[in-house]
N, C-alpha and C positions, 0 to 999 in steps of 0.2 A: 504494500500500500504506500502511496505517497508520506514520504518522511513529517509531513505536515499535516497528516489528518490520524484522527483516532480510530477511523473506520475498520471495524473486524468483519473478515468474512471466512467464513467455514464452508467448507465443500462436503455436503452427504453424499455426492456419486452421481452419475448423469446429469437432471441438471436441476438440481436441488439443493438451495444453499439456505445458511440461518447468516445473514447480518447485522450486526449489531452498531447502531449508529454514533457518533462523535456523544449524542445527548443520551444516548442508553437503551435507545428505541429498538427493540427485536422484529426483525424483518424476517418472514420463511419466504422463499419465492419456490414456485413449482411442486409443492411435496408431493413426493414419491419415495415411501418410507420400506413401508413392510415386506413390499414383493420388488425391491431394486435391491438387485443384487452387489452392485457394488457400496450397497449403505453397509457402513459398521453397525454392528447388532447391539451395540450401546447406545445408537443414537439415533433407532428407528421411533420414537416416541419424540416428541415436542412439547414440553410440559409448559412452555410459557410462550406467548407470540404475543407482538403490539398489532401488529400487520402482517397481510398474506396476500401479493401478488402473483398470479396465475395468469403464464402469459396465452396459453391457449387449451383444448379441454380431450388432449391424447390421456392415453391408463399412463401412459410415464412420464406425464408432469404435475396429475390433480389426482393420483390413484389415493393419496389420502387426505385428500384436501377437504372433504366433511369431517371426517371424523378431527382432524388438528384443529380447524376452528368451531368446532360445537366443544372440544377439549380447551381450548385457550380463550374466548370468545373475542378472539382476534376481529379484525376488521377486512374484511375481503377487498381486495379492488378486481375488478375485472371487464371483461368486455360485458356489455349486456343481455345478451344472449346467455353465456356462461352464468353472469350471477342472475338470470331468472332461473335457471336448472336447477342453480343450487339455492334459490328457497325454497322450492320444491321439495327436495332435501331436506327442510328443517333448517338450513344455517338462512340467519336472520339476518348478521349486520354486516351486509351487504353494500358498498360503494361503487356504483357501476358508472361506467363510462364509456368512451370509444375513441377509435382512432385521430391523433391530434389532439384530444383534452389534453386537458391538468388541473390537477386535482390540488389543494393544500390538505394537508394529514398536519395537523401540529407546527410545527417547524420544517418539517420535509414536503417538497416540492414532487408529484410524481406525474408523467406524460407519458401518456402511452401512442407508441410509435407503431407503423406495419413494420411487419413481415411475411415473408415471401415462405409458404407453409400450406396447411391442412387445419382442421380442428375439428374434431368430434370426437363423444363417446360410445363405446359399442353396448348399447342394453337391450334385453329383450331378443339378444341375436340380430341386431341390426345397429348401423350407424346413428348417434340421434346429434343434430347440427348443434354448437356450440360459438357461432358465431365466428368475426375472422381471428385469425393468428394475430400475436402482437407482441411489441418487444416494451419495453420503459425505459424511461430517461429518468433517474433517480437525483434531487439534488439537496445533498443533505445539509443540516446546520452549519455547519463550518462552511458552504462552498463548496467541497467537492462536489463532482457533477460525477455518475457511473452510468454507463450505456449495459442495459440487459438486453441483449438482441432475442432472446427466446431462442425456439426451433427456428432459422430463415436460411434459403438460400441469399447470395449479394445479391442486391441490389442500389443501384448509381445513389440513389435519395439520402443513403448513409452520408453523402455530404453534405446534404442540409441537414443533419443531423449535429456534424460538424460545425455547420456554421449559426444553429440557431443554437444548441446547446453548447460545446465549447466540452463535450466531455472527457476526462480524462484516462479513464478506467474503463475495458469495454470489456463485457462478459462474452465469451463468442462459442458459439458450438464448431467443432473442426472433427468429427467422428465422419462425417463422406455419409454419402450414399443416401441418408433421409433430410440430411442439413448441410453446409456449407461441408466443403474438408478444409486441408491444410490451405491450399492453394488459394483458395476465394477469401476464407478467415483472414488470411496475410494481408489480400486487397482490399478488404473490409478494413481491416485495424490502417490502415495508410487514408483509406477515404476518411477515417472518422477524427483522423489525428490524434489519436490517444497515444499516451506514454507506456502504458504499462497495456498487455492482452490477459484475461485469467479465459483459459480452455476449459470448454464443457462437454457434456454428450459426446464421450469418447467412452472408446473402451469397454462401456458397458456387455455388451455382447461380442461377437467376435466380428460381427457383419461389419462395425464403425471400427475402422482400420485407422482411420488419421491417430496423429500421434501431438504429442506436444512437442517433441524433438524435432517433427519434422516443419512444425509452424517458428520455430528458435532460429531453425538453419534459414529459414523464407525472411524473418523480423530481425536483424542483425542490429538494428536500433530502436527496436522496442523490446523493453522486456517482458516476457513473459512467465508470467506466474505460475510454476506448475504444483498443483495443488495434490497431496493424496485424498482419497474418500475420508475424512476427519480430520484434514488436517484444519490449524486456523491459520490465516493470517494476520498481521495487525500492522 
């Protein structure tokens, strides 16, 4: 993390992270706890959340996203589509919006961005819509600004992303084949001019081949954050 912010982030595996902000604010984005395989089995539970962004409504980004906010009674943000499903569900405190909002949460500043994706969940044996993909533009007390791209392939717009947000930190999927890989990740992190890349949705399975090594060799002047499944940064 930037030497100048208090920003913690933990990596649970794919693309599931807990953040904890400069002010103390607990962020889950994406949970996918119990059946993700690369979670450590110490930290498939979430016993405390301020906020739960969900950038889109696949089983491997929201497979436990009822149950952690009826557990924490975190505040959902999400596209509208998504959080009407989920008070259907029974989760209540629901903040919905859509592409290009922004929202104010306390002192944090949240936007949610497109991305280039899919979204639905499968019940009853079939697809049920969850509205579009979407990434956020996170900007926390201090200033720091973090780009969460979600599940996307590139696309050119990541530099108005650039230019209207200024963010520094960009969360990026590079696992190939259902999101960006190494290759497009690289030209995403140059579009958006961020200093630092933290890699996501890799590894989980065998089929996401990208590597963090191989986006390191691609970003020779950004650095890249390679994270284990628990590991924290700060």
């Amino acid at each position: 993390m930037p030497s100048n912010s208090s920003l913690s982030v933990t990596w649970l595996g794919h693309g599931t992270f807990e953040l904890v902000s400069p002010a103390g604010k607990r962020i889950i984005i994406d949970p996918w706890l119990e059946q993700n395989p690369s979670c450590p089995a110490d930290r498939r539970k979430i016993p405390r959340a301020d906020l739960i962004l969900a950038t889109h409504g696949h089983f491997d980004h929201i497979g436990d996203l009822v149950p952690v906010a009826k557990g924490t009674g975190a505040k959902v943000i999400g596209i509208f589509e998504l959080c009407t499903w989920l008070g259907k569900k029974g989760v209540q405190n629901t903040s919905p919006m859509n592409i290009g909002g922004s929202q104010r949460v306390g002192d944090l500043t949240i936007t949610m961005t497109p991305a280039v994706h899919s979204s639905s969940f499968v019940e009853d044996g079939g697809p049920v819509y969850l509205g579009e993909p979407a990434g956020y533009v996170i900007r926390f007390e201090d200033g720091i600004t973090a780009y969460f791209a979600g599940d996307t392939a590139l696309f050119g717009d990541m530099r108005l992303i650039k230019e209207m947000y200024e963010p520094s930190i960009a969360f990026l999927p590079i696992g190939d084949l259902f999101t960006m890989g190494p290759e497009a990740a690289a030209r995403a992190a140059k579009l958006l001019g961020v200093t630092q890349v933290v890699p996501m949705h890799f590894g989980t399975f065998p089929l996401l081949t990208g590597t963090p090594a191989r986006l390191r060799e691609l970003l020779p002047n950004i650095e890249v954050l390679e994270l284990k499944p628990g590991d924290t940064a700060r």
